[in-house]
Backbone as ProteinMPNN parsed JSONL, in Angstrom:
{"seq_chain_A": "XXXXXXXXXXXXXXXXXXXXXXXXXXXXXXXXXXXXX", "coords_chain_A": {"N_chain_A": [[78.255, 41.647, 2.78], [79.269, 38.841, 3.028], [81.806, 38.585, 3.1], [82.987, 38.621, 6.3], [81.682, 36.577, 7.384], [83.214, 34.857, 6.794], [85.897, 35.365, 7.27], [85.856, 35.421, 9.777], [85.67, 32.513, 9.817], [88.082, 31.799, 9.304], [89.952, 32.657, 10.88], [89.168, 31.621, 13.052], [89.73, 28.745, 12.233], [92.623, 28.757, 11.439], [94.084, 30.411, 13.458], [94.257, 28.101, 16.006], [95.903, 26.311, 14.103], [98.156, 27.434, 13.579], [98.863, 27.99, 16.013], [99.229, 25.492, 17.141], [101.323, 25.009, 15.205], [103.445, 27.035, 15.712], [104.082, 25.716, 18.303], [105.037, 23.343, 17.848], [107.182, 23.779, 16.443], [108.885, 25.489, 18.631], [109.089, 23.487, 20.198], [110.626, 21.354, 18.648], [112.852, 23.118, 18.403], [113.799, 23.673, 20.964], [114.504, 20.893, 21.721], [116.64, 20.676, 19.788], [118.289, 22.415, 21.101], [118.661, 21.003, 23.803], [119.852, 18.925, 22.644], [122.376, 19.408, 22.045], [123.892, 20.414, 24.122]], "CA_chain_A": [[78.711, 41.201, 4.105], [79.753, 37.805, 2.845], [83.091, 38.356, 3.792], [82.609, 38.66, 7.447], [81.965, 34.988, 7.964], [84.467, 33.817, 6.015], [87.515, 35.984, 7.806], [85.969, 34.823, 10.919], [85.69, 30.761, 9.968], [89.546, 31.319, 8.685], [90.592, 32.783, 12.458], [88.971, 30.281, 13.818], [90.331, 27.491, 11.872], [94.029, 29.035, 11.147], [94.523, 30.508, 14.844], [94.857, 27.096, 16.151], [96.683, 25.381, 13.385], [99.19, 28.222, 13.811], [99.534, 27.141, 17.302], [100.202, 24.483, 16.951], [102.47, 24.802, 14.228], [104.311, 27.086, 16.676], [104.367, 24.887, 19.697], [105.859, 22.39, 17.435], [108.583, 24.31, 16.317], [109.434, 25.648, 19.549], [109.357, 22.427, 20.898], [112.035, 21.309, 17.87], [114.367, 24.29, 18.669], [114.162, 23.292, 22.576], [114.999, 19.646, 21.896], [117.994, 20.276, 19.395], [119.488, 22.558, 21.732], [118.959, 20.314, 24.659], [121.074, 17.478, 22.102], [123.85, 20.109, 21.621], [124.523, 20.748, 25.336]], "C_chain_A": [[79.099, 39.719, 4.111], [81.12, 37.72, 3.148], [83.541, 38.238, 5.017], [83.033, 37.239, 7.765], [83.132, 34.324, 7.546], [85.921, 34.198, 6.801], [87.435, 35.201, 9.487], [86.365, 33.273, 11.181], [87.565, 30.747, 9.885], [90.206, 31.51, 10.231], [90.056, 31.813, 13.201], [89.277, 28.875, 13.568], [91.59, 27.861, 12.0], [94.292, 29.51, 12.711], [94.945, 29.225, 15.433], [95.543, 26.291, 15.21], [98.1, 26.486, 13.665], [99.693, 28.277, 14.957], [99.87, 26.18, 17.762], [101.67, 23.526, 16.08], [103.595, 25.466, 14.953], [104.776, 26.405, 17.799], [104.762, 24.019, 18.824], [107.239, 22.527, 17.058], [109.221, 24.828, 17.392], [109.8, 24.517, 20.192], [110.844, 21.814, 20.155], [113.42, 22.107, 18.139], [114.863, 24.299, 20.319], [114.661, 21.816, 22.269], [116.264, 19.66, 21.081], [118.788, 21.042, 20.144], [119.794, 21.707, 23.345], [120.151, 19.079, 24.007], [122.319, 18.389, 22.03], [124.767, 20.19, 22.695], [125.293, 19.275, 25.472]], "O_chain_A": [[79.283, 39.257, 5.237], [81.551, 36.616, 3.481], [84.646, 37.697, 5.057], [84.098, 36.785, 8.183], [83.782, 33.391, 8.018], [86.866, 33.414, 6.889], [88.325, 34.68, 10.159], [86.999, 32.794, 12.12], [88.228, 29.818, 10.346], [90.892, 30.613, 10.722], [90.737, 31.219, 14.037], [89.153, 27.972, 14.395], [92.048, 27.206, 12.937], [94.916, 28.605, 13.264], [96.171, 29.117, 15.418], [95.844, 25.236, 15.769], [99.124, 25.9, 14.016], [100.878, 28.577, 15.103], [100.683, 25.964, 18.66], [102.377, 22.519, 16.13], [104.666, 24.86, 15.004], [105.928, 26.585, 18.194], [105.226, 23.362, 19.756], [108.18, 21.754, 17.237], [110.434, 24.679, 17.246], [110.877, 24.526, 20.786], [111.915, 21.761, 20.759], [114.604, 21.772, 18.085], [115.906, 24.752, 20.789], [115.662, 21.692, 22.974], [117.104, 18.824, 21.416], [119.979, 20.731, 20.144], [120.874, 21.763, 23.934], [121.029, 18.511, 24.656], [123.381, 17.774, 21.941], [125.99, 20.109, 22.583], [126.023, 19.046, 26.436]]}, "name": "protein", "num_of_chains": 1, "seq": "XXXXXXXXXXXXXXXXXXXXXXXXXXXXXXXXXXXXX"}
């Protein structure tokens, strides 16, 4: 059952880095098409 904790520590560390890796890129793809208009 050593694997357990470990899948959980990774969703709980990687879930937010992955949101914020998305909200950064969305934010990038909203600001170059705001420069295009």
């Amino acid at each position: 059952m050593m694997g357990v904790p470990l899948i959980v520590n990774f969703l709980y560390i990687g879930v937010p880095i992955l949101t914020i890796f998305a909200t950064a890129i969305l934010l990038k793809a909203v600001k170059r098409v705001g420069d295009e208009d």
